[in-house]
N, C-alpha and C positions, 0 to 999 in steps of 0.2 A: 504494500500500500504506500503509495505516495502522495503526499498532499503539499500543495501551491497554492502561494499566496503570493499576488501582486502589489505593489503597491509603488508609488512616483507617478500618478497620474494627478490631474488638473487642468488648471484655467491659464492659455499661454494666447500671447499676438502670433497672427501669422507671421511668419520668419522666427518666430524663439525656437528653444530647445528646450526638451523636457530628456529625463532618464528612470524608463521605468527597471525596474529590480522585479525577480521571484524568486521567491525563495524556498527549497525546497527540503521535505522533512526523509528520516533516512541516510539510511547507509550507502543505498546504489544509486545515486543521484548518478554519480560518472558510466552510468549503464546507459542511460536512455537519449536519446536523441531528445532536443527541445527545441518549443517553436514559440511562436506570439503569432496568435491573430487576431482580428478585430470585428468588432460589429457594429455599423452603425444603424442607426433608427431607421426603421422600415427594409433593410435590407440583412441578406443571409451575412453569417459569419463567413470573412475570408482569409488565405494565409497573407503574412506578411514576412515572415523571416523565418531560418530553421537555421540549428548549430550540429554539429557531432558530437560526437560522444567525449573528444579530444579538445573539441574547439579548432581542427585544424583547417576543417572545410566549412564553410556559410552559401546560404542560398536565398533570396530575396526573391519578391514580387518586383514586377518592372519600377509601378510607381513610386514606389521607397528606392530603386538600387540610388545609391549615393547620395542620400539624406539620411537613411536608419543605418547603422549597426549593430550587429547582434553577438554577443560575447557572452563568454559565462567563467566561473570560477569554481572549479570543482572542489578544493579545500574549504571553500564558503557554501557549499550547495545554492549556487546561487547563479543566475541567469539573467543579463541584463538587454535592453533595447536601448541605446542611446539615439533619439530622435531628432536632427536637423532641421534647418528651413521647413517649418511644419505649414502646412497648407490651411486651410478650413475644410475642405473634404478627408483630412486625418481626422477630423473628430469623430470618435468612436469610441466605445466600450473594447479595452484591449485583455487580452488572454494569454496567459501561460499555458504550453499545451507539453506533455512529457508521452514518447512512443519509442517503447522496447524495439528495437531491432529494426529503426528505418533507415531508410537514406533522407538526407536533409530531402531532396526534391521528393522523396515519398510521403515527407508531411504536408503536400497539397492535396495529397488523396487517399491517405490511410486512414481507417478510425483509431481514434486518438486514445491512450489507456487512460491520462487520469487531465483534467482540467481545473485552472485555479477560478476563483470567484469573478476576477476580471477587475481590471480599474477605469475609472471613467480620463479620457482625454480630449476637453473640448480646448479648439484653436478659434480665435476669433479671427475677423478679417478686420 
């Protein structure tokens, strides 16, 4: 069992940065592939980033590549998004996602084993 929890979301101008954190509980956190993805009002949950199990490889959605980065800290069990030049269409309810045995690019289509509560990040214009 794995449990995540996000937190570093908020209220930012378009062009700030925000840095969301999750954090995760457990021993095999450095097992599982992780991801962040988002939701925003009215529409499906989509991916936005995916790490390795290493951190050695990263995979992004087009409209994030080179605004997000996605890092994590396996002595910290801990998984970060660092957010760039934010848009107002980033505003969304953001997700930690953890999935035994992916490839980053498999976390846009596998079912996911365990998800955090989510943090809210509205960008204004």
């Amino acid at each position: 069992q794995v449990q995540l929890v996000e937190s570093g979301g908020g209220l930012v101008q378009a062009g700030g940065s925000l840095r969301l954190s999750c954090a995760a509980s457990g021993r095999t956190f450095s097992t599982y592939t992780m991801g962040w993805f988002r939701q925003a009002p009215g529409k499906e949950r989509e991916f936005v980033a995916a790490i390795s199990k290493s951190g050695g490889i990263t995979y992004y959605e087009d409209s994030v590549k080179g605004r997000f980065s996605i890092s994590r800290d396996n002595a910290k069990n801990t998984v970060y998004l660092q957010m760039n030049s934010l848009k107002p269409e980033d505003t969304a309810v953001y997700y930690c996602a953890a999935k035994l045995g992916a490839t980053t690019q498999g976390m846009t289509f596998v079912p996911i084993d365990y998800w955090g509560q989510g943090t809210q990040v509205t960008v204004s214009s």
